[in-house]
Backbone as a chain_set.jsonl record, in Angstrom:
{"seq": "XXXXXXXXXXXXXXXXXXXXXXXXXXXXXXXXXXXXXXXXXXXXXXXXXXXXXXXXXXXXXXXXXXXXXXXXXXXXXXXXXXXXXXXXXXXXXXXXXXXXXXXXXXXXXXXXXXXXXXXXXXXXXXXXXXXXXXXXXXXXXXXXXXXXXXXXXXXXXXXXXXXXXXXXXXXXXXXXXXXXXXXXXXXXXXXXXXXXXXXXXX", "coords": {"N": [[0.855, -1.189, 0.0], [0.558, 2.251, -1.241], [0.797, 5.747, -0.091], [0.42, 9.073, -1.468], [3.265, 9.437, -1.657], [4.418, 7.929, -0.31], [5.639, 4.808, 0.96], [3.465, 2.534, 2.226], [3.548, 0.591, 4.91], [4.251, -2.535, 7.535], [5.762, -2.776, 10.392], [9.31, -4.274, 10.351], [11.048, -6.733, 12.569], [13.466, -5.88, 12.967], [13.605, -3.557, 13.234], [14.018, -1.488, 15.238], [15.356, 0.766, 16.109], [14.307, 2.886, 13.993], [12.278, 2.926, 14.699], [12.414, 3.639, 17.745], [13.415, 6.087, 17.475], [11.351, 7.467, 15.577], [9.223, 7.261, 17.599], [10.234, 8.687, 20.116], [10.757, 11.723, 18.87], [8.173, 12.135, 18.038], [7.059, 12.211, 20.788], [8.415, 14.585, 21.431], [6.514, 16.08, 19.723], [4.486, 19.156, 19.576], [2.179, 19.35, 20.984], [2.086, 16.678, 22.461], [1.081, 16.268, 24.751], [-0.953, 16.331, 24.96], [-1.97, 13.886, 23.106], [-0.419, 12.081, 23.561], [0.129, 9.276, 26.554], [2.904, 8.539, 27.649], [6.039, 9.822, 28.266], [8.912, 12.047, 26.753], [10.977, 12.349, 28.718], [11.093, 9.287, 30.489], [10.472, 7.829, 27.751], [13.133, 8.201, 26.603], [14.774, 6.93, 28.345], [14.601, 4.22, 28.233], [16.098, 1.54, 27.654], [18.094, 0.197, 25.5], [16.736, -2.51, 24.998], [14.112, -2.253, 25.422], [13.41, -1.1, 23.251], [13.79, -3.034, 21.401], [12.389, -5.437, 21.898], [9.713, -3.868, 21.975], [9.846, -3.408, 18.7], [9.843, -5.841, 18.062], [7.684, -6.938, 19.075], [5.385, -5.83, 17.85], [5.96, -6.278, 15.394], [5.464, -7.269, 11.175], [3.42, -9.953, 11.075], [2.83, -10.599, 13.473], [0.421, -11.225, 15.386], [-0.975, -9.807, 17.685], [-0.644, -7.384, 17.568], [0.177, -4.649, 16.051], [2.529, -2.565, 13.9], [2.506, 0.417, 11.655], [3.857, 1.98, 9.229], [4.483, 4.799, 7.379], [6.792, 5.016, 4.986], [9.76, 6.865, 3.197], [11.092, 7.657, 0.309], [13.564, 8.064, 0.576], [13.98, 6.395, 2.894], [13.028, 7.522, 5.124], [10.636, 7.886, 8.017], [7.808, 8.682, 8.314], [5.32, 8.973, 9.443], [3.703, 6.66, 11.546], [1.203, 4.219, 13.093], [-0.296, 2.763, 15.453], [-1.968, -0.556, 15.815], [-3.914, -2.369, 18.308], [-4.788, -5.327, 19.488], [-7.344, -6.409, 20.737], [-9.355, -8.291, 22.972], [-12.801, -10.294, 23.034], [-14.341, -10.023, 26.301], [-11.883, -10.144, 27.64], [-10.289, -8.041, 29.899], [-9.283, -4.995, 29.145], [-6.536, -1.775, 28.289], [-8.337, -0.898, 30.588], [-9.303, -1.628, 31.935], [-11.754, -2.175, 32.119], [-14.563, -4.62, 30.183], [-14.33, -5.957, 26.997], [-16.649, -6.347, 24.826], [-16.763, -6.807, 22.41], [-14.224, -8.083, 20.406], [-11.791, -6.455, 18.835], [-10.005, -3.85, 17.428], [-7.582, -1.518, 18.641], [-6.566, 1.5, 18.354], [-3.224, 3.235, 18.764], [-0.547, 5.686, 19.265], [-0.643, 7.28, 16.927], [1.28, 9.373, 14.609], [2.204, 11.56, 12.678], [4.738, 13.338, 10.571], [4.543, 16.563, 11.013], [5.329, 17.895, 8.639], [3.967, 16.675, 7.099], [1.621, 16.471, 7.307], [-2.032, 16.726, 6.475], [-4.145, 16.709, 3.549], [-2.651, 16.47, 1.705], [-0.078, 15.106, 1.116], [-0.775, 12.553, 0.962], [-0.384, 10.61, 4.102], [-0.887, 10.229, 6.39], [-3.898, 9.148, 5.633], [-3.157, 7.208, 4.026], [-2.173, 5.41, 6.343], [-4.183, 5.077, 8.054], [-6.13, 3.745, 6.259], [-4.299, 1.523, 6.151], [-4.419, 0.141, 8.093], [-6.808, -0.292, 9.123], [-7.591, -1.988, 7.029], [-5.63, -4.104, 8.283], [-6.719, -4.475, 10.082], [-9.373, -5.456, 9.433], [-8.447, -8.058, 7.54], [-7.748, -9.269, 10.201], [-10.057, -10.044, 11.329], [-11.477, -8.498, 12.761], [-14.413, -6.689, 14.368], [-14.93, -4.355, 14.817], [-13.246, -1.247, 15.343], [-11.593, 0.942, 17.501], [-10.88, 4.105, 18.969], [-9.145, 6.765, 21.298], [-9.606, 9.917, 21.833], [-8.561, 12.531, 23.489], [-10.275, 15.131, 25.015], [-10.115, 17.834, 24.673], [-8.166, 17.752, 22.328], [-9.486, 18.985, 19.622], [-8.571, 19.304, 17.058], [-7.956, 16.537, 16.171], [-10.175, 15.178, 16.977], [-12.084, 15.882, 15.269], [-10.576, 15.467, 12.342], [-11.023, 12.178, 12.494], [-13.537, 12.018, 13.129], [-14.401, 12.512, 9.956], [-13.125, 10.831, 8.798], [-14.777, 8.72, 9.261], [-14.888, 7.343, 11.869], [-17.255, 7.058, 14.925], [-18.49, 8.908, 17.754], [-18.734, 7.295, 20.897], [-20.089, 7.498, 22.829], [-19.051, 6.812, 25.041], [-16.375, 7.239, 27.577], [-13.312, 8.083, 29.253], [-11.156, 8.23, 32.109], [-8.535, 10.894, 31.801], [-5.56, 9.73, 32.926], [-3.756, 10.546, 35.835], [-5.614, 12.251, 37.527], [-6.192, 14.585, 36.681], [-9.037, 15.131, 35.838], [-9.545, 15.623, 33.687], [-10.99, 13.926, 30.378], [-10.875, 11.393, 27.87], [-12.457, 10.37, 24.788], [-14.372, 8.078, 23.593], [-13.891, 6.905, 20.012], [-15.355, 5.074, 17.648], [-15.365, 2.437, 14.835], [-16.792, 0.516, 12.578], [-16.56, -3.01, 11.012], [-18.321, -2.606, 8.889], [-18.597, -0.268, 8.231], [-16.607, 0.319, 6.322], [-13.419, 2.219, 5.452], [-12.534, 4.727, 4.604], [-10.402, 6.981, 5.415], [-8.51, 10.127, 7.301], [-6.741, 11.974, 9.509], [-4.631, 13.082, 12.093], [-3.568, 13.47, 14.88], [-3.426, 11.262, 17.836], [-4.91, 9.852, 20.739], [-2.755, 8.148, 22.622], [-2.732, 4.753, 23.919], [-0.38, 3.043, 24.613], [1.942, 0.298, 23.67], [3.548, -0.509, 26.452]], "CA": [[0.0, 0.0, 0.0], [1.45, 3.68, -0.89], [0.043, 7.164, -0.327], [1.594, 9.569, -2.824], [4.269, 10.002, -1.419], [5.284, 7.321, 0.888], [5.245, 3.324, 0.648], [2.85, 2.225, 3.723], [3.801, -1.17, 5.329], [3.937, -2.847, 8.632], [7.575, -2.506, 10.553], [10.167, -5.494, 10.87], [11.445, -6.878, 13.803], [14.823, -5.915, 13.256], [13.832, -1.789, 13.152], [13.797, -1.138, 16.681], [16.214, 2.388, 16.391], [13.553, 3.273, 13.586], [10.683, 2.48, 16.015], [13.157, 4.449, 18.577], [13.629, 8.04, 16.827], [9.952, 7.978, 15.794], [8.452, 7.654, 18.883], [11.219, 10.073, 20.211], [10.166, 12.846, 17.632], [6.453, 12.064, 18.16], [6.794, 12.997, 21.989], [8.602, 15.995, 21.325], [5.902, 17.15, 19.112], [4.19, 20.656, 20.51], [0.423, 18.267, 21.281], [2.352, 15.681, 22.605], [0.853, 16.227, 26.343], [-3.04, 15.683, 24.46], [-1.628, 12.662, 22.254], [0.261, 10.67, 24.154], [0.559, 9.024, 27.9], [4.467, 9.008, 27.982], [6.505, 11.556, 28.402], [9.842, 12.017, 26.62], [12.102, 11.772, 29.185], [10.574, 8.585, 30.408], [11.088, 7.178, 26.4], [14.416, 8.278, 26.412], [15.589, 6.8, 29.496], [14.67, 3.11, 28.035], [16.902, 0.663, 27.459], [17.799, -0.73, 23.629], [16.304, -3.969, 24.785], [12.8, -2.45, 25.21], [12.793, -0.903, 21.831], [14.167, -4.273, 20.635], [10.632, -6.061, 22.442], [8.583, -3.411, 21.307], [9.654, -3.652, 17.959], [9.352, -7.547, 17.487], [6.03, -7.193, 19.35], [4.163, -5.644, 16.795], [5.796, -6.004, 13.689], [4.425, -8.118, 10.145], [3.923, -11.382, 11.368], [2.451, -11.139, 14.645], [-1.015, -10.941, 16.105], [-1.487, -9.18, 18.706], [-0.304, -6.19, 17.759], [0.571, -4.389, 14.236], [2.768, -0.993, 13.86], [1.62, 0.361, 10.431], [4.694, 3.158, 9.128], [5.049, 5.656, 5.963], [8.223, 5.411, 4.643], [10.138, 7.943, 1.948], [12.336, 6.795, -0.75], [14.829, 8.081, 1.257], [13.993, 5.34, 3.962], [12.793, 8.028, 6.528], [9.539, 7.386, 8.415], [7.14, 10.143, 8.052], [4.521, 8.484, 10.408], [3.044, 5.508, 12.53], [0.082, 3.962, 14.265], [-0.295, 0.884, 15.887], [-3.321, -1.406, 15.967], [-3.742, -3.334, 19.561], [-6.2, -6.298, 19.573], [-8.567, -6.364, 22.335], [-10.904, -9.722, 22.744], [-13.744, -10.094, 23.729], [-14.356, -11.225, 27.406], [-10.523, -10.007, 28.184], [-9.849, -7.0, 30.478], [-8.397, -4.01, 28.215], [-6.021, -1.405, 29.347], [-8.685, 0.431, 31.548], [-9.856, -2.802, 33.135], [-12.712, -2.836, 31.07], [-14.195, -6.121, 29.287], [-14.722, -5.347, 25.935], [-17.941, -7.452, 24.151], [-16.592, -7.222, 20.434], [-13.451, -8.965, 19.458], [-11.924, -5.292, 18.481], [-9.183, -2.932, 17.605], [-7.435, 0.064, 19.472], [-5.468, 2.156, 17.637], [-2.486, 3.883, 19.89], [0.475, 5.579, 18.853], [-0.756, 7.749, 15.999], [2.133, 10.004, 14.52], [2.556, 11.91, 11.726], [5.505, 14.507, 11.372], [4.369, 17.732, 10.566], [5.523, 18.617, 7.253], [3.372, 15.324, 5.97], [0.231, 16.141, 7.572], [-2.872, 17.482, 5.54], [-4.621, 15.628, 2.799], [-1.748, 16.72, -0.063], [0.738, 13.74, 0.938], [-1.969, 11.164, 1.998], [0.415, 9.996, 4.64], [-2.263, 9.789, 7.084], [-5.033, 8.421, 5.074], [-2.511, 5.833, 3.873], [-1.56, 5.084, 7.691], [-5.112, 4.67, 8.903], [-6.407, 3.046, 5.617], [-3.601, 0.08, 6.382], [-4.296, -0.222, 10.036], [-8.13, -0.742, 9.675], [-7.408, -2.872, 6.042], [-5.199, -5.039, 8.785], [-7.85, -5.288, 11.01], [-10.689, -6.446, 9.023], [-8.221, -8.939, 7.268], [-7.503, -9.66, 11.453], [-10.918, -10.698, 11.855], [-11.911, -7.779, 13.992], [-15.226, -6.876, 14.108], [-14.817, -3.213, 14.649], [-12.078, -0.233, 15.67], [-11.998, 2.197, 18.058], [-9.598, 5.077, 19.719], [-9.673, 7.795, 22.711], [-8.793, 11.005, 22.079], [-8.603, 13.969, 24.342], [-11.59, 16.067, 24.929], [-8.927, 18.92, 23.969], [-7.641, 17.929, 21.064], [-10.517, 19.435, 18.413], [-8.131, 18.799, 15.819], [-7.555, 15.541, 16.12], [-11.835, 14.706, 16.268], [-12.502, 16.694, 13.38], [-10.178, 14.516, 11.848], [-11.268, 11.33, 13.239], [-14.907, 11.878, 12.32], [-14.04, 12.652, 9.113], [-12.329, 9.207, 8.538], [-15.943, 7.783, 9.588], [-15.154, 7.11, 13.602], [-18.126, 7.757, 15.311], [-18.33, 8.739, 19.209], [-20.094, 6.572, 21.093], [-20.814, 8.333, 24.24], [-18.07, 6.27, 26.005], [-15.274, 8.209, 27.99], [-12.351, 7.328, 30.218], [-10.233, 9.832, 32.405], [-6.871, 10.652, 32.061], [-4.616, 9.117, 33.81], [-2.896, 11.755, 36.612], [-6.154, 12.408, 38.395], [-6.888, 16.353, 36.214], [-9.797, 15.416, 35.662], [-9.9, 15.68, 31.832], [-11.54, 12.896, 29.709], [-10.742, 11.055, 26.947], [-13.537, 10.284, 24.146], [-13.863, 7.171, 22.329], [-14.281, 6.702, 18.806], [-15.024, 3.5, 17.001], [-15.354, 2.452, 13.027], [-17.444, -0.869, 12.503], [-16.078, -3.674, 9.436], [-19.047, -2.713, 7.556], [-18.444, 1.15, 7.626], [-15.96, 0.664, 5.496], [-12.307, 2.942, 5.935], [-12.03, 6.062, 4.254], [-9.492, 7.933, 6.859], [-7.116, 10.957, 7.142], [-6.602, 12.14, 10.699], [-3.467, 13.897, 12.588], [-2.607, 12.778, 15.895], [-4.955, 10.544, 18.224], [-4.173, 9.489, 21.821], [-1.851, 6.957, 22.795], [-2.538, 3.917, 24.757], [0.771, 2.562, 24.233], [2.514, -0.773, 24.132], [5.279, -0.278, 27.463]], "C": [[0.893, 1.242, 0.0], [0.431, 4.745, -0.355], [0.749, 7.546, -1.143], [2.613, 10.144, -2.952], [5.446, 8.92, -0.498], [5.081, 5.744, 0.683], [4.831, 3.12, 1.94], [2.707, 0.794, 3.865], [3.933, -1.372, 7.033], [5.681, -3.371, 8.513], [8.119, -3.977, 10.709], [10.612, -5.234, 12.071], [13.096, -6.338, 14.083], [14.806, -4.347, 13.025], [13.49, -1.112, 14.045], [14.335, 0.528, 16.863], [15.186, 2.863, 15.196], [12.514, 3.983, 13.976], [11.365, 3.905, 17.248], [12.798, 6.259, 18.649], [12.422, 7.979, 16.333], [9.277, 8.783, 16.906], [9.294, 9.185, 20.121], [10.34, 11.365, 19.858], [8.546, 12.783, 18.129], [6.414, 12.679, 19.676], [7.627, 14.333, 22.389], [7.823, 17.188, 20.596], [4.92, 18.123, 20.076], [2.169, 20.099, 20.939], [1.279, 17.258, 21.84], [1.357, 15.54, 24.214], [-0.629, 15.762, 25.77], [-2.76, 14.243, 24.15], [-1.107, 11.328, 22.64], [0.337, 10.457, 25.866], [1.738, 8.953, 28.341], [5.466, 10.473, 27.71], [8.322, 11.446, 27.267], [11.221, 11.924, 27.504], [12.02, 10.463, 29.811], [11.019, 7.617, 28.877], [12.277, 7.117, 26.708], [15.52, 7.232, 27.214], [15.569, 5.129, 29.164], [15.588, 2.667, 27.525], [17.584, 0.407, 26.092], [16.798, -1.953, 23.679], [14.755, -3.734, 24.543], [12.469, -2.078, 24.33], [12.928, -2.134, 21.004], [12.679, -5.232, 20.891], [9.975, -5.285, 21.756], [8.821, -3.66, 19.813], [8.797, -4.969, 17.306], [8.101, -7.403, 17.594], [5.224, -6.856, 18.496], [4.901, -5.293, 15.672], [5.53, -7.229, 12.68], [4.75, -9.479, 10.431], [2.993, -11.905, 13.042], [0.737, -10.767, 14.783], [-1.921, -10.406, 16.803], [-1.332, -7.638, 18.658], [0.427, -5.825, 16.273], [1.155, -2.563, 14.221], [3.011, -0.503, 12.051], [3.162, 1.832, 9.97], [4.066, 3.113, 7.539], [6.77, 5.49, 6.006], [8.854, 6.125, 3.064], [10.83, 7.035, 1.365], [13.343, 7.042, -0.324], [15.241, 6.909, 2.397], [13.425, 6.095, 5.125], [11.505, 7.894, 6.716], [8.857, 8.607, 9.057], [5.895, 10.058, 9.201], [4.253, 7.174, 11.172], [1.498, 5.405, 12.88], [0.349, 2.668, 14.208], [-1.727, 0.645, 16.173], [-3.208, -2.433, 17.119], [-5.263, -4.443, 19.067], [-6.347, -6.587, 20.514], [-9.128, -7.924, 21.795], [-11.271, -9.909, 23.595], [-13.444, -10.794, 25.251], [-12.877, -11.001, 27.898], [-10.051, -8.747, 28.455], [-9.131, -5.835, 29.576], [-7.724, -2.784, 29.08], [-6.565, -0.364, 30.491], [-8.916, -0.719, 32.621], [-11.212, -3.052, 32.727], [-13.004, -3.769, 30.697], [-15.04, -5.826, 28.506], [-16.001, -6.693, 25.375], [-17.491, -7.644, 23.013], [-14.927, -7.634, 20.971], [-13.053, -7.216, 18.309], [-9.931, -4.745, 18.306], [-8.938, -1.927, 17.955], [-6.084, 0.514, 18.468], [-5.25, 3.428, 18.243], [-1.512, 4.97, 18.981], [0.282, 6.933, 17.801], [0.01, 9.045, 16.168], [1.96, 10.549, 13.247], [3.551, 13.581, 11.88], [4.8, 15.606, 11.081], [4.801, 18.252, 9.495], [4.921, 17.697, 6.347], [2.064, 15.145, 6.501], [-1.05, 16.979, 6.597], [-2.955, 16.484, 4.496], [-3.495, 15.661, 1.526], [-0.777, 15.115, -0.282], [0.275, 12.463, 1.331], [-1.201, 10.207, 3.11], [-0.742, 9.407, 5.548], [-3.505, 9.199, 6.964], [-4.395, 7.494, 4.97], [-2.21, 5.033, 5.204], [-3.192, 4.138, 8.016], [-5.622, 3.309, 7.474], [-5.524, 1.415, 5.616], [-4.176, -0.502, 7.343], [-6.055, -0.912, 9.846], [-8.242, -2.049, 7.94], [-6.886, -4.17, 7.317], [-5.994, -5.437, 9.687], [-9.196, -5.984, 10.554], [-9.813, -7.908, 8.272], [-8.347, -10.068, 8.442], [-8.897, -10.328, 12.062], [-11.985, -9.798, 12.469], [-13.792, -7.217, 13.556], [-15.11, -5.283, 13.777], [-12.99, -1.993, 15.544], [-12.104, 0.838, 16.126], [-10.462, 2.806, 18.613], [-10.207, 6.102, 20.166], [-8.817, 8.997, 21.595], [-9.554, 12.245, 23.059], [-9.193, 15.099, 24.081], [-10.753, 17.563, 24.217], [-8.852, 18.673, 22.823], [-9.14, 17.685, 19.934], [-10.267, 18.881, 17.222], [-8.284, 17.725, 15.034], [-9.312, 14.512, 15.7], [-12.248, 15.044, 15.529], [-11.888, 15.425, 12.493], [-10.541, 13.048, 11.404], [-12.863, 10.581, 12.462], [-14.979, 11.989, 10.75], [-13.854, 11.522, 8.484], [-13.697, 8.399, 8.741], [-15.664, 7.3, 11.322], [-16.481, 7.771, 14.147], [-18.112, 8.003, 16.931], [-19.055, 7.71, 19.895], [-20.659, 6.406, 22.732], [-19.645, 7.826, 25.717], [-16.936, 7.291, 26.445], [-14.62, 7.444, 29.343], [-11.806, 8.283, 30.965], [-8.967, 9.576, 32.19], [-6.154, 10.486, 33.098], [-3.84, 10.996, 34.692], [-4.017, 12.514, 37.519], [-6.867, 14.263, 38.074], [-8.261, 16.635, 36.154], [-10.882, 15.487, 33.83], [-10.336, 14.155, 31.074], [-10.743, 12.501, 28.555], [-11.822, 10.104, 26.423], [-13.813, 9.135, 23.576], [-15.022, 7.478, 21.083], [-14.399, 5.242, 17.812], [-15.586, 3.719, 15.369], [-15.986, 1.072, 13.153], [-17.025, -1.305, 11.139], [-16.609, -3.06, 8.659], [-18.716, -1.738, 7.231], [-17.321, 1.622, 6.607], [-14.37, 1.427, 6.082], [-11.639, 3.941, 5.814], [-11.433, 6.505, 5.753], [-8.59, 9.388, 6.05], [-7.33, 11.78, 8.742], [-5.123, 12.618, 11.2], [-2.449, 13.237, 13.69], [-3.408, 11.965, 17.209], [-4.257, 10.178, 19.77], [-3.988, 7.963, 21.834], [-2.182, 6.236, 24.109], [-1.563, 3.121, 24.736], [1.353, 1.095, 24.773], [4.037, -0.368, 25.172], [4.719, 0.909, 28.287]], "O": [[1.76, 1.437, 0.851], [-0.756, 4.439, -0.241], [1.625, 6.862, -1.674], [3.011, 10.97, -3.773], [6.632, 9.023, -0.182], [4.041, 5.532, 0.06], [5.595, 3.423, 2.856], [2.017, 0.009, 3.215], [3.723, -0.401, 7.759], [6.426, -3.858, 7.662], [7.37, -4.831, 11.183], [10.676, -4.15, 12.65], [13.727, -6.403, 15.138], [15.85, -3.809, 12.658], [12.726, -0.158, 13.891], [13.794, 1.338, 17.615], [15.106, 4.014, 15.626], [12.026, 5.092, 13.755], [10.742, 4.946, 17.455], [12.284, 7.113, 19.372], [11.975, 8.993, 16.868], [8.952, 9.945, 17.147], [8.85, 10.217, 20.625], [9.423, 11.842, 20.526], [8.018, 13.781, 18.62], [5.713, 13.683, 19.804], [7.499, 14.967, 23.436], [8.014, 18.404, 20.605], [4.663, 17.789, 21.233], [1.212, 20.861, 21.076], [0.779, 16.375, 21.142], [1.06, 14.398, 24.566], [-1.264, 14.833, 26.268], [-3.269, 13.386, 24.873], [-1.238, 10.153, 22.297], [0.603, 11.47, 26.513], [1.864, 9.29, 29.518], [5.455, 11.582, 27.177], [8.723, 10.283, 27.276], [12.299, 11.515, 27.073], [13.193, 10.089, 29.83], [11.88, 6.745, 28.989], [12.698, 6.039, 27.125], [16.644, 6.869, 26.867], [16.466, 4.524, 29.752], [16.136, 3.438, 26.737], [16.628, 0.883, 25.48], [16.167, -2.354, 22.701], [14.076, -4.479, 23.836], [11.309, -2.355, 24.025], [12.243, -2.276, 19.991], [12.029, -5.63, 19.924], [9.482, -5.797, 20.752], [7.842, -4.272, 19.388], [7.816, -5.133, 16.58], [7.318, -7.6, 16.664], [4.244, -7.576, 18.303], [4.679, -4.279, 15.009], [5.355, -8.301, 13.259], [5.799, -10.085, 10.218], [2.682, -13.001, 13.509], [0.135, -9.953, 14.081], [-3.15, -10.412, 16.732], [-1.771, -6.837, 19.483], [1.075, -6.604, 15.575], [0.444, -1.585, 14.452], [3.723, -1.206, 11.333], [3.183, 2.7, 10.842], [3.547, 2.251, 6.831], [7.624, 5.785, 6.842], [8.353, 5.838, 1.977], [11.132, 5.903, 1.745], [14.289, 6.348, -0.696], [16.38, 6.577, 2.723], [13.286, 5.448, 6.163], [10.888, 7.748, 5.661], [9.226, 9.298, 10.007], [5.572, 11.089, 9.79], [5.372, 6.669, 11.259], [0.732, 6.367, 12.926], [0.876, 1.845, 13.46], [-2.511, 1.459, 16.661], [-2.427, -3.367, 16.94], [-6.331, -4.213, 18.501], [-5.489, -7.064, 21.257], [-9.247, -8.443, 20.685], [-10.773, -9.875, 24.72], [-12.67, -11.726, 25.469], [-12.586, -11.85, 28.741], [-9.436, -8.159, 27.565], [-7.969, -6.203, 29.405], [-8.064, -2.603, 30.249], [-5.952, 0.513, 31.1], [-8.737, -0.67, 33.838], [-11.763, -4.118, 33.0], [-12.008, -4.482, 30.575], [-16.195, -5.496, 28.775], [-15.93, -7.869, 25.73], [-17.781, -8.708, 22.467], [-14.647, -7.33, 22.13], [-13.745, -6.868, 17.353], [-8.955, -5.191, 18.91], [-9.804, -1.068, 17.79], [-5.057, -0.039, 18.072], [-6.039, 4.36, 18.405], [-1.873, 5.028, 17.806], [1.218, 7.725, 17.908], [-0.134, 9.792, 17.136], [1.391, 9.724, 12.532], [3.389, 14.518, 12.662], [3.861, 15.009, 10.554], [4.537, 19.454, 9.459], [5.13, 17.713, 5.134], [1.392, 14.124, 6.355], [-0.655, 17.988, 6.013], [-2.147, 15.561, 4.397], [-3.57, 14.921, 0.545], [-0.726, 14.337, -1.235], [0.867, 11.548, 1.903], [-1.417, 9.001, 2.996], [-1.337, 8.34, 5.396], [-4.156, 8.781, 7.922], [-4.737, 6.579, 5.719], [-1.982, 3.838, 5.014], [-3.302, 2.92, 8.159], [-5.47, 2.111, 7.713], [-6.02, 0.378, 5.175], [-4.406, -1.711, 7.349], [-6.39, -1.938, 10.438], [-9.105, -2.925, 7.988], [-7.615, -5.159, 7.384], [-6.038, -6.595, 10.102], [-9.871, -6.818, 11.157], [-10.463, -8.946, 8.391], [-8.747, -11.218, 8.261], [-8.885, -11.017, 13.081], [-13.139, -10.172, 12.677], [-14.247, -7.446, 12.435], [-15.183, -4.918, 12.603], [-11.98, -2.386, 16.127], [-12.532, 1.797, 15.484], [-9.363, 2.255, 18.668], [-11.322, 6.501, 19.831], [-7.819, 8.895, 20.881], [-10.715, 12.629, 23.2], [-8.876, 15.928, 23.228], [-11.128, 18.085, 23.167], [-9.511, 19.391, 22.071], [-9.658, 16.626, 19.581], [-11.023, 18.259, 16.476], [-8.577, 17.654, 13.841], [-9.597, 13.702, 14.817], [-13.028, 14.323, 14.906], [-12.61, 14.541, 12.031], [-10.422, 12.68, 10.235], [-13.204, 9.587, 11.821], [-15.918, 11.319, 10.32], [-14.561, 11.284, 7.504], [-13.639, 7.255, 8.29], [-16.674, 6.84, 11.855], [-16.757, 8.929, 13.835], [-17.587, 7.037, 17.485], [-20.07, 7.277, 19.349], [-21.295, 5.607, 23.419], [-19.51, 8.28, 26.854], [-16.61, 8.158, 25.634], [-15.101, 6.627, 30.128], [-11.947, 9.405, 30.478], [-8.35, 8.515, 32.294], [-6.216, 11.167, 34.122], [-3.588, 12.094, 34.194], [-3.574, 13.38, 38.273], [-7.617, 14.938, 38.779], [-8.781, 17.741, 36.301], [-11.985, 15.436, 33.287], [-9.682, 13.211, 31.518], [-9.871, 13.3, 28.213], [-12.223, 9.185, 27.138], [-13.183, 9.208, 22.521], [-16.169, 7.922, 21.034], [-13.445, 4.575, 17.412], [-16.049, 4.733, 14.846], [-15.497, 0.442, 14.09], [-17.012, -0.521, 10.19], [-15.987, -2.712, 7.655], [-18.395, -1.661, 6.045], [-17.106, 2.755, 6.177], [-14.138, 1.164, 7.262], [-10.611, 4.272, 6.406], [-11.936, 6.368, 6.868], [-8.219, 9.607, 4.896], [-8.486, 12.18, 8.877], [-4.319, 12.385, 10.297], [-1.314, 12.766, 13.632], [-4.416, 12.65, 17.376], [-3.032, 10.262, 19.862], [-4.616, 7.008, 21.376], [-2.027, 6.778, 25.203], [-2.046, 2.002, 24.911], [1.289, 0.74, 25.95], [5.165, -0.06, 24.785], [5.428, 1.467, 29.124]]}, "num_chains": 1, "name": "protein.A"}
């Protein structure tokens, strides 16, 4: 799968410093405090070995977990998301027990000079991720984002996510919510979206 600008595939196990300086970059971006639950110094401070786990863990090949990149002809990696699989009847990370047999999609990155509909980086990103989940079986696909970030639900809805009245709090006790959004097999997958909050593998 490309966008028109980028070849969109699912990462190998052996591109852990890839995986690394992404996620890096992604929590230095200027939304990172809406987008994501880790912090950059926190990332930083990990190991090689756990980017070496996280990689393997979700790259083409495995099951449980799928990290979806843009990459340039140069080789550089313009974005991310990852697809978690939830099932049914099995605690998810709120403590929740989900009824569908479902996907969460964490992680979502794109840099900033590749966002907007011109380089379909982001349509191509999400259009993989929910392609890999209906191949995956799943029934449907959902993700939180942060009552804050406007941007990001504009987006979101856009792509066909719909709300569905569900909400979680953020973690740290502020007070602030996070929204969910889900996509059902049938609705199909038109996407293009920005930056989405992170329930993150680690």
């Amino acid at each position: 799968m490309t966008s028109r600008t980028h070849e969109i595939r699912s990462i190998r196990s052996d591109e852990w410093r890839q995986v690394k300086e992404l996620r890096l970059d992604a929590l230095r971006d200027p939304v990172a405090h809406l987008a994501f639950l880790e912090t950059y110094e926190d990332a930083v401070a990990k190991a090689d070995d756990f980017w070496r786990d996280r990689a393997s863990g979700a790259a083409l090949g495995t099951t449980e977990r799928q990290q979806i990149v843009a990459v340039g002809e140069d080789g550089a990696w313009a974005g991310s998301v990852t697809v978690l699989v939830e099932e049914a009847g099995v605690p998810d990370v709120f403590g929740t027990v989900p009824e569908h047999r479902q996907g969460h999609l964490v992680g979502v990155f794109v840099r900033p000079e590749y966002r907007g509909s011109a380089a379909g980086v982001t349509r191509g990103l999400f259009d993989a991720a929910l392609a890999w989940s209906w191949e995956a079986g799943l029934e449907r696909v959902r993700l939180f984002v942060h009552e804050k970030n406007g941007r990001a639900e504009a987006f979101y809805r856009k792509a066909g996510f719909l709300p569905t009245g569900g909400t979680a709090p953020v973690p740290g006790g502020t007070g602030e919510l996070e929204l969910e959004f889900v996509i059902g097999r049938d609705s199909g997958g038109d996407s293009s979206g920005d930056s989405g909050r992170d329930f993150s593998q680690g």
